[in-house]
C-alpha positions in Angstrom: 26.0 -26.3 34.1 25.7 -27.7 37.4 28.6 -29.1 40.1 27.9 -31.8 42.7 29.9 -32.7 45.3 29.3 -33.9 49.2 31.1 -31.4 51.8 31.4 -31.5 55.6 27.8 -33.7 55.5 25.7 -31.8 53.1 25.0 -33.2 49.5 25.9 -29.7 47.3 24.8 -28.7 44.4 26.0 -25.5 42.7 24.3 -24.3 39.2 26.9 -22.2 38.0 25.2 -19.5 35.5 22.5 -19.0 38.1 24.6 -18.6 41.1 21.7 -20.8 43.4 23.2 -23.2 45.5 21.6 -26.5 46.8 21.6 -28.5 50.3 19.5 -31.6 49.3 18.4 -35.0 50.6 20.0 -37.9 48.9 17.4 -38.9 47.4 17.1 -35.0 45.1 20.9 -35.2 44.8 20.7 -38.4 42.9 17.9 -37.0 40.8 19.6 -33.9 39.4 22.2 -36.4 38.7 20.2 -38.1 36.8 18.2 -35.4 35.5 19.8 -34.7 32.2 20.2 -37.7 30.9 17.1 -39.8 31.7 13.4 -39.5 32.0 11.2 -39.9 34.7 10.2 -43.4 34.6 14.3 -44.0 33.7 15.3 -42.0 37.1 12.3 -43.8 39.2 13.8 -47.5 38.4 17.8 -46.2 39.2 16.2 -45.2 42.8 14.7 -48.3 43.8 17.1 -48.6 46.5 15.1 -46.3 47.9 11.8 -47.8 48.4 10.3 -44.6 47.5 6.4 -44.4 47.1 5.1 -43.4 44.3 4.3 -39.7 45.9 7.4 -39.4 47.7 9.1 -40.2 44.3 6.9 -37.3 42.8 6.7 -35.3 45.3 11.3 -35.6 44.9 11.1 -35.1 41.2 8.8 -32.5 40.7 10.8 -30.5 43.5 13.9 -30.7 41.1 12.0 -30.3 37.8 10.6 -26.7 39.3 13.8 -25.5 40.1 15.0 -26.1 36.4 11.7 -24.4 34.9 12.7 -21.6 37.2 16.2 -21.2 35.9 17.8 -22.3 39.3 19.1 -25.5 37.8 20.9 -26.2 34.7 20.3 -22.8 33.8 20.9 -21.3 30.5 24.6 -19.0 30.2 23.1 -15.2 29.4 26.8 -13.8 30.3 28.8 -15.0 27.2 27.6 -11.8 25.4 28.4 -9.3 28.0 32.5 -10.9 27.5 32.3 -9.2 24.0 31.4 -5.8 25.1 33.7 -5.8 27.6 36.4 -4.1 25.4 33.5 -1.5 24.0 33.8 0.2 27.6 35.6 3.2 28.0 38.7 2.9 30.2 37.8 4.2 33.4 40.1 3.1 36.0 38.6 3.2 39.5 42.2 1.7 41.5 45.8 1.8 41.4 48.7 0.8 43.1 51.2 3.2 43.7 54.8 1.0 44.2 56.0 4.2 46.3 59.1 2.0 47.2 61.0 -0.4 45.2 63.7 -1.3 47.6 62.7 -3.2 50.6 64.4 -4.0 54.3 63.7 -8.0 54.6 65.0 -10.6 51.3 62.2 -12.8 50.6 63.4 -15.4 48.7 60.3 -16.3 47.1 59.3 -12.3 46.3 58.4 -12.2 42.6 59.2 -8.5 43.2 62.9 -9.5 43.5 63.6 -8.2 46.6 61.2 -5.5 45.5 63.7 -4.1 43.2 61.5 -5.6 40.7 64.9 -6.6 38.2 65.5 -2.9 38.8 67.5 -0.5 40.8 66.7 0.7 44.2 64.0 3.5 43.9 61.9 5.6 46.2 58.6 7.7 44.7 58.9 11.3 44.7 56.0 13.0 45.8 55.6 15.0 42.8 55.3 11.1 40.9 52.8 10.3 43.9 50.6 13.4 43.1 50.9 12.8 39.3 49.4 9.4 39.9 46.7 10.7 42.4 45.9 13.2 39.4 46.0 10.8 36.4 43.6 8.4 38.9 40.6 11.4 38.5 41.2 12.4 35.1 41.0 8.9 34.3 37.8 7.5 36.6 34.7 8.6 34.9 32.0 8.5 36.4 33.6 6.2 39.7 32.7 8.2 43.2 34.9 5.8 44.9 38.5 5.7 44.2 41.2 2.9 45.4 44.8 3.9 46.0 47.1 1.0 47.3 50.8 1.5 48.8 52.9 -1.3 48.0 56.5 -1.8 47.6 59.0 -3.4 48.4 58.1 -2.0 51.6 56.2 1.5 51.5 56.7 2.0 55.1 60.4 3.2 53.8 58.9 6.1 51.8 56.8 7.0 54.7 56.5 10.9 54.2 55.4 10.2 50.7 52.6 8.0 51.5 51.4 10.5 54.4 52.0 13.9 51.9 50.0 11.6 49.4 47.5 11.0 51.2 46.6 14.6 52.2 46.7 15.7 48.2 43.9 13.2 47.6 42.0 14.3 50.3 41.9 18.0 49.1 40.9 17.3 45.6 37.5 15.3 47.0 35.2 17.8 47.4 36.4 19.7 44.0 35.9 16.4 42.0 33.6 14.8 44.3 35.6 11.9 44.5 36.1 9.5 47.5 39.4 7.8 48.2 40.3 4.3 50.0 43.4 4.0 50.8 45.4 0.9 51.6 49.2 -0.2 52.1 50.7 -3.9 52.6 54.1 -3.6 55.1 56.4 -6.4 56.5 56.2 -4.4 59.9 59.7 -3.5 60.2 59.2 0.2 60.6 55.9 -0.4 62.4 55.8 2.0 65.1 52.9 3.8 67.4 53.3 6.8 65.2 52.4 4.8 62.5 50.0 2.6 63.5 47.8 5.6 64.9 47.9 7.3 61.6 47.1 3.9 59.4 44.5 3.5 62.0 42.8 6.7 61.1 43.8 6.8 57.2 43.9 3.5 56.2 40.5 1.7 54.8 42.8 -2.0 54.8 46.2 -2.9 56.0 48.0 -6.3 54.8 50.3 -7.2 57.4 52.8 -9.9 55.6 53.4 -12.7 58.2 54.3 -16.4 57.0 52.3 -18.3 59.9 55.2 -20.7 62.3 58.1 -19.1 63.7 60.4 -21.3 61.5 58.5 -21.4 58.2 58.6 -17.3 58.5 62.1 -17.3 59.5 63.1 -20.1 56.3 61.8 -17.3 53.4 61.3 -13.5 55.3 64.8 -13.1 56.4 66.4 -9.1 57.2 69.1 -8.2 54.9 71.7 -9.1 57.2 70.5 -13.1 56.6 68.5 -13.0 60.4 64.6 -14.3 60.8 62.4 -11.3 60.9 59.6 -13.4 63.1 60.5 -12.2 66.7 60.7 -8.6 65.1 57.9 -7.9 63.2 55.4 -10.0 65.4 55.2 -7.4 68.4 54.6 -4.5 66.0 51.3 -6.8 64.4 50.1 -7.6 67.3 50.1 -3.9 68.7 48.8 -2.6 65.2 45.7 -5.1 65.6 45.4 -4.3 69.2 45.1 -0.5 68.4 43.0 -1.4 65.5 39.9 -2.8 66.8 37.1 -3.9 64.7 38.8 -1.9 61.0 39.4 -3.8 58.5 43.1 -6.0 58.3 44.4 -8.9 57.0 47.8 -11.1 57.9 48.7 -12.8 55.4 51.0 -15.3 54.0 52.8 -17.6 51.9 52.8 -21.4 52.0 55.4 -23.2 50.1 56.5 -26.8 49.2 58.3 -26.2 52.7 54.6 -25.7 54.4 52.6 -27.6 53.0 50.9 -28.2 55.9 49.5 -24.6 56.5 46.5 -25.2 58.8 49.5 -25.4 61.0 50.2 -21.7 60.2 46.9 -20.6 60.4 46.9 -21.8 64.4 49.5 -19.7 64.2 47.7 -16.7 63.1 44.9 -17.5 65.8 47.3 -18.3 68.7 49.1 -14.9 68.6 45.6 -13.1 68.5 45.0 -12.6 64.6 41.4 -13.4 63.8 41.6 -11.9 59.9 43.9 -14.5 58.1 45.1 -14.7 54.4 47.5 -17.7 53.3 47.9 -18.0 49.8 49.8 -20.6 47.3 53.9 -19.6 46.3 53.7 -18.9 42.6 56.7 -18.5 40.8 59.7 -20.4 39.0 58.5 -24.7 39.0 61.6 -25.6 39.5 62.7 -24.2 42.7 62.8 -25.9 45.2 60.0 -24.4 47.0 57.4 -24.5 44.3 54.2 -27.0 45.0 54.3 -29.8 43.0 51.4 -32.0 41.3 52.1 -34.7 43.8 51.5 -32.1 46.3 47.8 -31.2 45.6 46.3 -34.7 47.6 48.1 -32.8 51.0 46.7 -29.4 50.2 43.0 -30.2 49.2 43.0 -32.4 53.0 44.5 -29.3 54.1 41.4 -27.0 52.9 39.2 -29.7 54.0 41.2 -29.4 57.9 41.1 -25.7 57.6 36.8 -25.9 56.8 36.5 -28.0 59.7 38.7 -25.6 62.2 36.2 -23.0 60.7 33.0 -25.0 61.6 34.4 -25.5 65.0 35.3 -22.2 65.6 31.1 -21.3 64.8 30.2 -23.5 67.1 32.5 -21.9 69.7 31.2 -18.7 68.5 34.9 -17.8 68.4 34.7 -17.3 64.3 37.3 -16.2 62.1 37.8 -15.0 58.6 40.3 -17.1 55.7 40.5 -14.4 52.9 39.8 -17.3 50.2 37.0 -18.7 51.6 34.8 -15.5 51.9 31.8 -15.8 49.4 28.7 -13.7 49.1 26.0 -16.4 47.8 23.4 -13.5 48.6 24.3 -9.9 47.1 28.0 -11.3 45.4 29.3 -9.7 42.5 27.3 -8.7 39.2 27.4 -10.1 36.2 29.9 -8.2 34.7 32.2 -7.8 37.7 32.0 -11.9 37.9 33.2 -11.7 34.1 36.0 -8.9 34.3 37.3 -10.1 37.7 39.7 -7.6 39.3 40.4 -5.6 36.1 43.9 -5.8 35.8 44.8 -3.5 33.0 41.8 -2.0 32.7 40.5 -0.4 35.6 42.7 -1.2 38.0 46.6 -0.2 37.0 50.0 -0.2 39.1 52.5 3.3 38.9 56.0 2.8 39.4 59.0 5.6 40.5 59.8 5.9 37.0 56.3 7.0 36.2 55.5 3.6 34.1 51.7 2.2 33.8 51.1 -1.4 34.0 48.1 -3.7 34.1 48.8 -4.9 38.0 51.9 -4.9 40.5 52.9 -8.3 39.7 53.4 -7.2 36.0 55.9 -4.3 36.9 59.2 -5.0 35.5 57.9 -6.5 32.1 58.2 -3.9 29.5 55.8 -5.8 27.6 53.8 -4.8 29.5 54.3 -0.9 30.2 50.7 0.7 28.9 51.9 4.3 29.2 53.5 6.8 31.4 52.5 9.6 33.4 53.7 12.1 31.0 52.6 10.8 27.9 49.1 8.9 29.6 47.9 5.6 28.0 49.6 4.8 25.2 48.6 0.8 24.5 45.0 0.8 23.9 45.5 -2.7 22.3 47.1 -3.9 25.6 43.9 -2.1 27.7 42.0 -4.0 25.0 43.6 -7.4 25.8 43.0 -7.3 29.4 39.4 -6.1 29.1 38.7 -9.1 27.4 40.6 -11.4 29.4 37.9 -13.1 31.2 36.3 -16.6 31.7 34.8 -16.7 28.2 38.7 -15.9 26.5 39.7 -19.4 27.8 39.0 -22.5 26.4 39.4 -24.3 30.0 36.9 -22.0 31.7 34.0 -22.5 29.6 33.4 -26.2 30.3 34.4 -25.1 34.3 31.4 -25.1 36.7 33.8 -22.3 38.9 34.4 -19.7 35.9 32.2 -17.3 37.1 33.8 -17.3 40.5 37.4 -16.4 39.2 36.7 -14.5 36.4 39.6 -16.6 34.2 42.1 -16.4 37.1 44.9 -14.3 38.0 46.0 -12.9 34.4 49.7 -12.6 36.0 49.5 -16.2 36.9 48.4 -17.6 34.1 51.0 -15.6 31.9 53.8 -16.4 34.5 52.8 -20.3 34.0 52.0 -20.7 30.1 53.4 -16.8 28.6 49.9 -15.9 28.0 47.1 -14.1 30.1 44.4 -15.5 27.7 45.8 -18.8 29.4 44.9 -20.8 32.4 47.3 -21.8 35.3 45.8 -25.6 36.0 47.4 -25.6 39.6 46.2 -22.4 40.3 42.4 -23.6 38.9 42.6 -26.4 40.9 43.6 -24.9 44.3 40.5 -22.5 43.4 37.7 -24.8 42.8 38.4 -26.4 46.4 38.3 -23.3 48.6 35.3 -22.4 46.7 33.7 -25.9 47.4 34.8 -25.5 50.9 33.7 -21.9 51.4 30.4 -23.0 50.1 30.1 -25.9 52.7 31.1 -23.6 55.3 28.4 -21.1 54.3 25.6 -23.7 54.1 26.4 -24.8 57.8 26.1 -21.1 59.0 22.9 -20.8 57.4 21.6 -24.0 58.7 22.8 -23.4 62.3 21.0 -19.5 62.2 17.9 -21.1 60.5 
């Protein structure tokens, strides 16, 4: 399976099973086309326009006819079998989030956490839970060296001694399990102090810093609980977090909405107040409020993409670059095979722990007791549910098998698609569609950093 498409002046062509990716003349691009479906002789006479001669023809097809007998083009699917065995792999989980606080200080009205009470009661980790979870996270990882714990909330800043006292307990099992822990935590800056900052400086492999882009679009959803704008609050402490920072790894990130659709706006934003590592992801949630994106909508955001791919090509040639989390593609030493196929591993190796000691496949499950897999007393206790997510994948979809950008999502978000159609063997078509752009753009914008360093 191949996709074509023309991108910020390059003629593209992506073979998906093979993972090459073309910049070609016109002259090739119309070939492949063509390739399929007609013979030599057949493509020579749709090319006239051309005025090729008859070597420069040959010279064209024959370039394109190698590339196919070395598998680079229309290559053959070798994957679909390694989907099957997914579920024959023990469950070693290698991440999980600990929700160390479900009560939070700002009311998002978009949060699909619900105010990070997550339809529950306010709730704070103990440390005993925390410890629990750091423990269940080794018995459970196998043969994984590296280990992945994420703080989240509602905002874990509030359960701050917890996330400190847990991070020193993980630390003091490495060496006796020779284990090595990342740690991680997304805040809304609130309680973002020096004190704070130096320790997630020195502890912290990632920090998400949750900012909305434009004063007022931030101000319209990430309000404090006393109904104010959080903006002019939570800005200062960023800004001295990435200061202090430096070059370790961060990422402020957003939301747009029906209400911003035009988020490259949001993204100057980003840049103007000094934040160079930029995430600004699609509201997903309920249709019908009022600030869902609509199907009418998508025209405005795929020209937004294509805005937001130029701004990056510009900012090359300034040699001012920055990063867009959703545009960042390896085309050189990506994912393997099977990580392209499992995708994050939701439910698998990846889990979320909640206060009340529940196991779920991900964060945005939590809440859903469908969806509980165990407890930390009892341990795993759906292995049909584990079983379900492992095979969750691009080849458990209908949709994804005939889509040349399967085996860069993996199937999607499995909480998406079962928040859109009730089903994680599903697909969320918005979602999809919103996907294959930044991935046509993030290849366009690859191709002209490797053509300007060439």
């Amino acid at each position: 399976m191949i996709h074509q498409y023309k991108a910020k002046g390059f003629n593209i062509v992506l073979d998906t099973f093979s993972g090459s990716v073309h910049a070609v003349d016109d002259v090739t691009y119309e070939i492949i086309s063509l390739f399929e479906n007609y013979n030599k002789d057949e493509i020579r006479k749709k090319l006239e326009k051309y005025n090729l001669s008859d070597e420069e023809y040959d010279e064209a097809y024959e370039e394109v006819n190698n590339l196919v007998k070395e598998n680079l083009l229309f290559s053959t699917d070798n994957f679909s079998n390694l989907s099957i065995d997914l579920n024959k792999r023990p469950t070693y989980v290698k991440a999980i989030c600990l929700n160390v606080a479900h009560t939070c200080n700002l009311s998002c009205q978009y949060c699909f956490a619900k105010g990070g009470k997550y339809q529950g009661k306010d709730a704070l980790m103990t440390l005993g839970t925390a410890k629990d979870a750091v423990d269940f996270l080794i018995k459970n990882s196998g043969n994984h060296y590296n280990l992945d714990i994420d703080f989240f909330g509602g905002e874990p800043l509030m359960n701050w001694k917890v996330v400190k006292e847990t991070v020193t307990y993980a630390r003091s099992l490495e060496e006796k399990y020779n284990k090595h822990f990342n740690f991680t935590l997304t805040t809304n800056g609130m309680l973002l102090d020096d004190e704070k900052i130096a320790y997630l400086n020195e502890n912290m492999k990632n920090v998400v810093l949750s900012l909305d882009g434009r004063a007022e679009v931030h101000d319209n959803f990430r309000k404090t609980l006393s109904g104010k704008g959080s903006f002019d609050l939570v800005v200062p402490n960023f800004q001295n977090f990435v200061k202090q920072r430096k070059d370790k790894e961060y990422y402020i990130r957003g939301t747009f909405t029906a209400n911003n659709l035009d988020f490259t706006n949001d993204i100057k934003t980003y840049l103007d107040l000094g934040f160079k590592r930029t995430s600004l992801e699609p509201v997903v949630g309920n249709s019908k409020e009022d600030f869902a994106l609509k199907d009418e909508d998508l025209p405005f955001l795929y020209d937004q993409y294509e805005k937001l791919a130029d701004m990056m090509i510009e900012a090359i040639d300034k040699d001012d670059e920055f990063i867009f989390y959703h545009f960042m593609i390896d085309l050189e030493n990506g994912p393997c095979a099977q990580k392209r196929i499992s995708g994050c591993g939701s439910g698998s190796e990846y889990m979320a722990i909640t206060p009340d000691r529940s196991l779920y496949p991900c964060h945005q499950f939590v809440g859903n007791s469908d969806f509980v897999i165990g407890n930390l007393d009892q341990g795993i206790l759906r292995n049909d549910l584990i079983n379900e997510f492992k095979t969750c994948n691009c080849y458990s979809k209908e949709e994804c098998k005939t889509c040349w950008a399967s085996m860069y999502c993996s199937g999607g978000c499995a909480a998406n698609n079962y928040n859109a159609n009730g089903d994680i063997n599903s697909t969320c078509d918005y979602s999809c569609k919103l996907f294959r752009k930044r991935i046509e753009m993030a290849i366009a914008i690859k191709i002209y950093q490797y053509m300007k360093e060439a």
